[in-house]
One Martini backbone bead per residue (centre of mass of N, CA, C, O) as a GRO file, in nm:
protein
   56
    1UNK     BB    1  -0.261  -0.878   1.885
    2UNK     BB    2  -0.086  -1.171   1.892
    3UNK     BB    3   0.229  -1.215   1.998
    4UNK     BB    4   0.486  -1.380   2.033
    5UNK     BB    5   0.762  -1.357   2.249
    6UNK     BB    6   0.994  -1.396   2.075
    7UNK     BB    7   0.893  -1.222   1.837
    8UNK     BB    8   0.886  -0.964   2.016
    9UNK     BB    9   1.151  -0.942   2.080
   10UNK     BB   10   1.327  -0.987   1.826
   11UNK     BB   11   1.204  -0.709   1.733
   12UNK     BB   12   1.280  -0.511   1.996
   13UNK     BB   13   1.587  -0.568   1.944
   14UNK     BB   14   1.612  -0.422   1.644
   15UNK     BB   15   1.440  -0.105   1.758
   16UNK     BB   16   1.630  -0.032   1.954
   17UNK     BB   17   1.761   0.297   2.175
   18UNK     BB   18   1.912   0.460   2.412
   19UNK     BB   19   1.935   0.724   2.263
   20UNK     BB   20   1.649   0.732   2.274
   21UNK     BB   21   1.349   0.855   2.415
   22UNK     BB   22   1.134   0.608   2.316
   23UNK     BB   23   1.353   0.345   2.262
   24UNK     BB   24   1.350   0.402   1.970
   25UNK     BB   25   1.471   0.364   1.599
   26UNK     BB   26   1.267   0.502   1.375
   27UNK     BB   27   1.450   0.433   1.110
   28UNK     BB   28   1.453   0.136   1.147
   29UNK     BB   29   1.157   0.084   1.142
   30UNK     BB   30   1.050   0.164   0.902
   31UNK     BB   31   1.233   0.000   0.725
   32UNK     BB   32   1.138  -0.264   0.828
   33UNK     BB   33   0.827  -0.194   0.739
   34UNK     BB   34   0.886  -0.108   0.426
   35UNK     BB   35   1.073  -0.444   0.391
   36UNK     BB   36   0.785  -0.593   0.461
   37UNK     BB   37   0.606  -0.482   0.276
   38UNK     BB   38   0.782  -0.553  -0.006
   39UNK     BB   39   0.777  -0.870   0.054
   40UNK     BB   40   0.442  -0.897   0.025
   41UNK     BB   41   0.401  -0.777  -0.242
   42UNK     BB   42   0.565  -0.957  -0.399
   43UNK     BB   43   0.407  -1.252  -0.287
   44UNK     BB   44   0.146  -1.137  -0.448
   45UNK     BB   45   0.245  -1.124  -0.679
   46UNK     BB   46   0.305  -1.432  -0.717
   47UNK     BB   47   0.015  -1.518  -0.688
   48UNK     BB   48  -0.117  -1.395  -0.900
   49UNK     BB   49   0.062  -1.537  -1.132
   50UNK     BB   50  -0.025  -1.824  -1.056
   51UNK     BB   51  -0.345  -1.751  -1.114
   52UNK     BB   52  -0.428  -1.536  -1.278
   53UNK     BB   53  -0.419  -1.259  -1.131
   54UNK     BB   54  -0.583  -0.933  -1.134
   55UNK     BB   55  -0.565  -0.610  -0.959
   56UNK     BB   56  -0.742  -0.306  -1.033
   0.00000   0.00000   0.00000
């Protein structure tokens, strides 16, 4: 998967963690990613509505 650099650093920058031994703050980590999967969610909501199609 190739990350444009500014949007990597910017990412980096939101769950690093000088506190952590691994770097990163888990708990904000994890946040992140199950608020961007349930934006992601939405936004298949609204189009398979405006397309008039469910996925069952």
């Amino acid at each position: 998967m190739q990350i444009p650099e500014d949007r990597y650093n910017k990412i980096a920058n939101r769950i690093s963690s000088s506190e952590s031994p691994v770097g990163i703050d888990a708990t904000k980590t994890h946040v992140l990613i199950l608020y961007m999967l349930e934006n992601l969610e939405n936004r298949l909501d609204r189009i398979e509505q405006a397309l008039h199609v469910t996925l069952d």
